[in-house]
C-alpha positions, 0 to 999 in steps of 0.5 A: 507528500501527505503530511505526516500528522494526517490520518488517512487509513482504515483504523488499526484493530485488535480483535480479543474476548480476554482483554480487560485493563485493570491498573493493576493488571497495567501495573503488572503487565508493565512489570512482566515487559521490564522483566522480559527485556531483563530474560532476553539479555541473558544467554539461552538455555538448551531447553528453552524455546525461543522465537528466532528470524533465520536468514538463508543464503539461496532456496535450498536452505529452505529445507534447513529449516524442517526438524524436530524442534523447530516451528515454523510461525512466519515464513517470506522467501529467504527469511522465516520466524521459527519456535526452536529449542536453545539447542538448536540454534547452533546447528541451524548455524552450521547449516550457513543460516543466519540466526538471530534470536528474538525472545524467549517464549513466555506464557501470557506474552503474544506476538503479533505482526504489525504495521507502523506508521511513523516514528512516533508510533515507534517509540510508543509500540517500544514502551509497551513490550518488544519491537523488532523491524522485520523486513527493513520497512514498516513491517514489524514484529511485537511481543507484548503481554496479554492484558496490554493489547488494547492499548497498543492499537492507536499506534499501528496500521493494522496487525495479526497475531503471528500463526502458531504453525504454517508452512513455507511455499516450496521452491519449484521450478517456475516459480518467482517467489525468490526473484524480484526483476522479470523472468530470464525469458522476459529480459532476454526478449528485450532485445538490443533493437528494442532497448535501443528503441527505449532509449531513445524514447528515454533520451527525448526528456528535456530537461529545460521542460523540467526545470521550467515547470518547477520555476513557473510552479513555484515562483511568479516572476511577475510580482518576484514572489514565491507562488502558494500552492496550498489547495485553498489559496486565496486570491492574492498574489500567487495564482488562485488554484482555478488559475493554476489548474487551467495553466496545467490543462493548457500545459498538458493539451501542449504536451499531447499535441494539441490533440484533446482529451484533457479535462478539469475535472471539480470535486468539493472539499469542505474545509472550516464549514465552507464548501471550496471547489477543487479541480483534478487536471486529467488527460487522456490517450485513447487506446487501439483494443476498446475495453483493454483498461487504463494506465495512470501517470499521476501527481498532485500539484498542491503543497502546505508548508506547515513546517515553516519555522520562522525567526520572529517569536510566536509567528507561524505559517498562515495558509492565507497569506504565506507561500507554498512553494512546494518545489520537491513536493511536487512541482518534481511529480507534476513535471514528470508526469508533463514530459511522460505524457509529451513523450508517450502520445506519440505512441500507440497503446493497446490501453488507454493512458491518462495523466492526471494531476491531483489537488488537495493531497496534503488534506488527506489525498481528497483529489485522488480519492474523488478521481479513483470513485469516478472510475469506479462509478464508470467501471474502469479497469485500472491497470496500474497508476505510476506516482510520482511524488518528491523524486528530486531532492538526494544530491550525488544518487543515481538511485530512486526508490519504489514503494510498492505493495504485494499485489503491485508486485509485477509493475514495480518488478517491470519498472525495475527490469527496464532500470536495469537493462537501460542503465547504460543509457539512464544511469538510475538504480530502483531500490524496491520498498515493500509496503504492508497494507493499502495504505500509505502518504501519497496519491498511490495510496487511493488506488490501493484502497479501491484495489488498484495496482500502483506503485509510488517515485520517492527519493528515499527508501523510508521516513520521516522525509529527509529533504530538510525543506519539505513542507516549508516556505524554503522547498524552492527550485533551487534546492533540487537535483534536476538530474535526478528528477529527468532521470526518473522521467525517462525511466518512467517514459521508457518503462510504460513506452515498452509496452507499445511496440508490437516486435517483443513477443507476449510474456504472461506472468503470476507473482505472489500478489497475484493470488489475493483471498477475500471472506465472503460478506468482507470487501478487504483481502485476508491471509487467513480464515476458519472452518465455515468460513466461505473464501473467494480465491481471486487469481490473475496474471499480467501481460508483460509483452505485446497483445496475445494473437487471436485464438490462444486459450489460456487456462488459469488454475489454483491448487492448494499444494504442489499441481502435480499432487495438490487439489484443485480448488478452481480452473477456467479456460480464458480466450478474451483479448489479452492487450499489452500490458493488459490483466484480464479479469477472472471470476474468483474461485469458491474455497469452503472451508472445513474442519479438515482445513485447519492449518496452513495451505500452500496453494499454487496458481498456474497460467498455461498458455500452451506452447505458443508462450516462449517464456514459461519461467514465470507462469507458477507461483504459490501463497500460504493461506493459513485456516485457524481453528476457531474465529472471533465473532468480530473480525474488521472495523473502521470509520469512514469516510476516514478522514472525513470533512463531512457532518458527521450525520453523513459517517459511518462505523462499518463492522465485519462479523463472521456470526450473528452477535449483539453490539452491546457496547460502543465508546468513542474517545477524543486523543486526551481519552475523554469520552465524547460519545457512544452507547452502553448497556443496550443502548445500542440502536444498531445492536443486532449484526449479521453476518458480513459488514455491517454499517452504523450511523456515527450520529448515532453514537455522537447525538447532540455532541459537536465534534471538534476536528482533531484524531478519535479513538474507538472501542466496541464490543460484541456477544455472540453468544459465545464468546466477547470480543472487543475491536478498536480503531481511530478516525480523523475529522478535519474542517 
């Protein structure tokens, strides 16, 4: 698990023509968050408008929520932020919703929906005005006076301003928003044959196997010494990581019978200005379909123990010379992903399967990162990458827990159907973990960033990491619960084994993250746009059955509102092999947008396979895409790579913008707020932007300053003639 200090994501940002810090405008707004917390502690008045999260108990209390007096700025199945007069509170109640009121609405305080990191940000995010967590993970919501924005961007992932007005998708027959398991169709076609047939696949983990690689991992019982794993672990004692990656090969080859397709695979990381090579182990199983895609079981084997607390005053863990034991983190993930992949090659997939085991994760997921641009570079569909990182510490829990993106929505919900139809046999709960963004503390992370589904094995819902041993030298084996770590195996061996038997029936199914919109010129996907704005609408769907026969034509629709009634944005007709498992791609659908556009949309996309699909109950699903008035100039920037080990001749600061505007002004600052570099007053060398993403030579803004490792924070400005905006982000430089 990547080490809570380290930086590893795009850099949050506040995007604002009207920010300009004063002290005296900080005294004051200072003030108005005292005042503020003072106003919501008093009782609300009939004629006040409030901002309030209501909580209904089934679909139909969705129409509850339309009237006179209430607003919809924020809506997510079973729950929705609204604007509503005091008076209304009462009679939301009645109609059995939960109602909780969050503030009072004050002219010159925004809100604005955040994601947070970890706790530190937490408590610094509180100081500034009010926090309030919104989905039990790192989703938050927070009030805050105007004049005080820019200072709350280093703390968050990334945040929006919360929509003044959107609209609830409506509930239909078909569609899955309320659900998260699979389709009724789906689970009655899992059969009493079939979940026999997973259950044994299942029931064939060893644990002694487990148990064995965790101990060789982390302990030498040669020189009766714990092991270092630490990614540039010398030659001492413990195994150099050449060594540990080569027993690894052998130990994977073993578990695929022997058959090949195992590799290492060097990548270089640079750490105090010395070039190390590192090694990915990587397996791979050939699929039966060439060209259908590939599944990633993966974990990193290298471990830190950084944390280490030591009784001798004044001594503190040396990376050169102390162990690294890492018996959690993660010699439980490496052991997994071995018995995952000792089981399923005896199987046959319609896909290519490869398990790859990762170095250098805690630096900053430089392994994964190096393994995921190499699939990219070969064109390789990945259609999702199981993680397993930290799964076997919790004592007496028959529960693990997924952490899951949007668009990793479908995998996580198969995973959790297989849970639950196999829990006789497997006896393990999957609590499901929300994460807003691509970004995240371990190996899944990368996939995400690259635009891979993928969802991450973790023994606890939330942070900061509860294994009182993580990242120390006391992370032993003799700390785990083995028989969660073989539990978490065999539902992972059985969740991926489900889709190499040919008897289920094929299963087409679209959920929310399914629908994904990108701005033209932009690589990240947004939930919203403005008037010209052109917007890729990017649909798709996934197999959850067996390959669909030759000759099934599959048409694959978008309409912004109902399909009876709405407008079809785009439509095409798909008769490409669909395998198991197996997510075709399909070409985006082009959205103009208008004027007349301004508002929200709920668009719907619909897969229609015909007749010859048993279970249709899944096949519709609808989104919101909301259309703001007017656009900032200025609408993305961050720093990569980030973080980077690299000179910093060879970074760049990347900024997205919707118009042709002027850089006019750049500050770079090191984490005490001194400023170390940029440009000002025209000096800006990269000072004309066009539309789309533009990149800036870092070395640019920094020349003839050597910058030191640690966090920076960045301010840029722009002018387009008419209006400022101002963007602000943070970068991490390690050596």
């Amino acid at each position: 698990m990547l080490m809570s200090g380290t930086l590893n994501k795009k850099p949050s940002k506040v995007c604002s023509g009207r920010c300009v810090i004063t002290p005296a405008s900080l005294l004051l707004g200072l003030l108005v968050v005292f005042l503020a917390h003072l106003s919501t502690a008093a009782q609300v008045k009939a004629e006040e408008n409030v901002l309030a999260k209501v909580v209904w108990k089934d679909e139909s209390g969705l129409s509850s929520l339309e009237g006179s007096g209430r607003v919809l700025r924020y809506c997510r199945p079973g729950w929705a932020i609204l604007e509503i007069r005091g008076s209304e509170i009462e009679n939301l109640r009645a109609t059995g919703a939960s109602v909780d009121v969050i503030d009072t609405v004050h002219v010159g305080k925004r809100w604005w929906l955040l994601t947070i990191a970890d706790s530190f940000s937490k408590d610094s995010l509180a100081a500034y005005g009010k926090l309030l967590s919104l989905n039990g993970g790192n989703l938050y919501l927070l009030g805050v006076d105007e004049r005080l924005e820019p200072l709350v961007a280093p703390f968050v992932f990334s945040m929006t301003l919360l929509p003044q007005r959107v609209e609830c998708a409506t509930f239909h027959p078909g569609t899955r928003l309320s659900r998260v398991g699979l389709g009724e169709g789906t689970r009655r076609a899992l059969a009493a044959e079939r979940a026999r047939f997973l259950g044994a696949i299942s029931s064939e983990v060893s644990m002694d196997s487990i148990r064995a690689t965790i101990h060789f991992l982390s302990f030498d019982d040669d020189s009766a010494k714990l092991r270092s794993r630490f990614s540039l672990s010398p030659d001492t004692d413990s195994l150099r990581m050449a060594d540990m990656a080569q027993w690894l090969r052998e130990k994977l080859r073993i578990a695929m019978g022997g058959s090949g397709g195992d590799s290492l695979e060097t990548f270089v990381f640079r750490y105090g200005g010395v070039n190390y090579n590192l090694y990915n182990v990587v397996g791979r199983i050939p699929g039966r379909i060439p060209g259908s895609g590939t599944f990633v079981l993966c974990a990193h084997y290298d471990d830190t123990a950084g944390r280490t607390v030591y009784s001798e005053p004044g001594r503190t863990w040396h990376w050169q010379s102390d162990p690294a034991p890492g018996a959690d983190d993660n010699g439980s993930g490496v052991a997994s992903v071995l018995e995952c992949a000792r089981l399923l090659s005896d199987l046959e997939f319609d896909f290519d399967i490869e398990f790859a085991l990762f170095c250098a994760e805690e630096q900053g997921l430089f392994g994964s990162k190096a393994y995921v641009e190499s699939r990219v570079a070969q064109g390789t569909n990945i259609l999702g990458a199981l993680n397993f990182d930290m799964h076997a510490y919790r004592e007496n829990t028959d529960t693990t827990f997924l952490r899951t993106n949007p668009s990793s929505e479908w995998l996580s919900s198969h995973v959790k159907t297989i849970s639950e139809v196999l829990f006789d046999s497997i006896g393990l709960r999957v609590g499901l973990v929300p994460v807003e963004g691509p970004y995240d503390a371990s190996d899944h992370a990368s996939f995400w960033f690259s635009g891979f589904d993928g969802l991450h094995f973790f023994e606890q819902e939330g942070f900061p990491v509860q294994n009182p041993y993580y990242h120390t030298i006391n992370d032993t084996a003799g700390t785990l619960n083995y028989v969660l770590a073989g539990k978490v195996a065999r539902l992972a061996a059985a969740s991926m084994a489900y889709f190499s038997t040919t008897s289920n029936p094929w299963d087409l199914e679209a959920l929310s993250g399914d629908l994904e919109f990108r701005l033209q010129g932009h690589t990240g996907l947004v939930s919203e746009g403005s008037p010209g704005d052109v917007v890729s609408v990017i649909p798709r769907f996934h197999n959850l059955g067996s390959k669909v026969p030759d000759g099934i034509s599959v048409r694959v629709s978008v309409y912004d509102g109902p399909p009876s009634s709405g407008w079809l944005i785009g439509e095409t007709l798909m008769t490409v092999p669909i395998p198991a498992g197996g997510s075709p791609v399909i070409e985006p659908f082009t959205w103009l947008l208008t004027e007349g556009d301004v508002g929200a949309h709920s668009l719907y996309l619909v897969v229609d396979a015909g007749e010859g699909e048993q279970n249709i109950a899944n096949n519709v699903v609808s989104k919101t895409f909301y259309v703001a008035s007017q656009s900032l100039a200025i609408r993305d920037s961050f720093v990569f790579p980030n973080p980077s080990n690299v000179s910093v001749r060879d970074m760049k600061l990347r900024v997205f913008v919707t118009r042709d505007a002027g850089l006019t002004e750049v500050d770079v600052y090191d984490i005490s707020g001194r400023r170390v570099g940029g440009c000002r007053n025209g000096e800006c060398r990269s000072n004309n932007l066009t539309p789309g993403d533009n990149d800036i030579d870092l070395s640019d803004l920094l020349s003839g300053t050597a910058i030191a490792p640690g966090v920076y924070l960045y301010r840029l400005r722009v002018d387009d003639g008419v209006e400022k905006g101002v963007c602000y982000g943070r970068f991490a430089v390690v050596r």
